[in-house]
C-alpha positions, 0 to 999 in steps of 0.5 A: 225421589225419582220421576219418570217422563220419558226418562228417569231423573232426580228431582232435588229436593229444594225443586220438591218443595218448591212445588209443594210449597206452591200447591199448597199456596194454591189449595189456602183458603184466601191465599193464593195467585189470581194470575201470573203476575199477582199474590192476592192473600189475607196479611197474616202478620206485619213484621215492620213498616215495609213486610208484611206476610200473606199467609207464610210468604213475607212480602217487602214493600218495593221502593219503600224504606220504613225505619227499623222497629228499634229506629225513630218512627219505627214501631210507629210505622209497623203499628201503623201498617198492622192497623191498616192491613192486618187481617185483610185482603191485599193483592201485591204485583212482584218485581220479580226479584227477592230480599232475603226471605222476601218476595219483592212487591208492589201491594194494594189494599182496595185498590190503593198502594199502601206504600205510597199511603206509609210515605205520606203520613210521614212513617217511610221514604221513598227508596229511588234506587228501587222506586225509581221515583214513583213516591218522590212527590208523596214523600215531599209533601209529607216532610214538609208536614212531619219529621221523616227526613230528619229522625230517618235518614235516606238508607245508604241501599236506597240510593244509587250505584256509583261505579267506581273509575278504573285507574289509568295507572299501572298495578303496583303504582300506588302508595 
């Protein structure tokens, strides 16, 4: 395709649908951007404990691990956020950054964030590498009540980075 503002360039056609994607964000009746920083949209589907999709985009829960549909707890988990918000109004503040096919977000429903409501009924765990703590005290208290830490380890992903030590010793010295 070939665009003229000044000069004639080639737009590439990962760029053209980008921007098609993004007008027909705009023109979907409940889905769209109520500002810069926010995605406000009718949750179309819940695909697990911690993404949901708000129309076509699929949205990961920051901070929050929910278990696996096939993991202990985890169709419990995603029964329990598609009750929740299914078919509803959420709004969700994006990091800015994505996992896999997912944009990465803080999501609210009426004003309350529904990761920190999965994490304290014990159906998710904070994820502090990403979370930054922000759920630690919720987390807390729900597994002193339910089962959480015990059926769903910590994902290795979720905790931090330990960089490894550069060796003293010269190449070739090791066995």
């Amino acid at each position: 395709m070939i665009l003229s503002n000044g000069s004639e360039r080639l737009v590439s056609r990962r760029r053209l649908l980008a921007v098609l994607g993004l007008l027909l964000l705009s023109a979907s009746p409940g889905t769209g951007r109520a500002g810069a920083d926010l995605l406000r949209g009718e949750v179309t589907r819940v695909r697990d404990g911690d993404t949901i999709e708000i129309g076509e985009i699929a949205v990961r829960l920051q901070g929050v691990a929910a278990p696996e549909l096939r993991q202990p707890l985890g169709r419990e988990a995603g029964e329990a956020m598609r009750r929740l918000v299914q078919g509803r109004v959420v709004e969700c503040r994006p990091d800015g950054s994505r996992s896999y096919d997912r944009i990465v977000a803080v999501c609210f429903l009426d004003g309350r964030d529904i990761g920190a409501w999965l994490i304290g009924r014990g159906l998710a765990r904070d994820c502090p590498r990403y979370s930054k703590g922000r759920y630690r005290a919720i987390e807390a208290a729900a597994a002193a009540r339910t089962a959480i830490a015990a059926l769903y380890p910590l994902p290795r992903y979720c905790k931090a980075r330990v960089r490894r030590l550069v060796s003293d010793e010269p190449a070739g010295t090791r066995g």
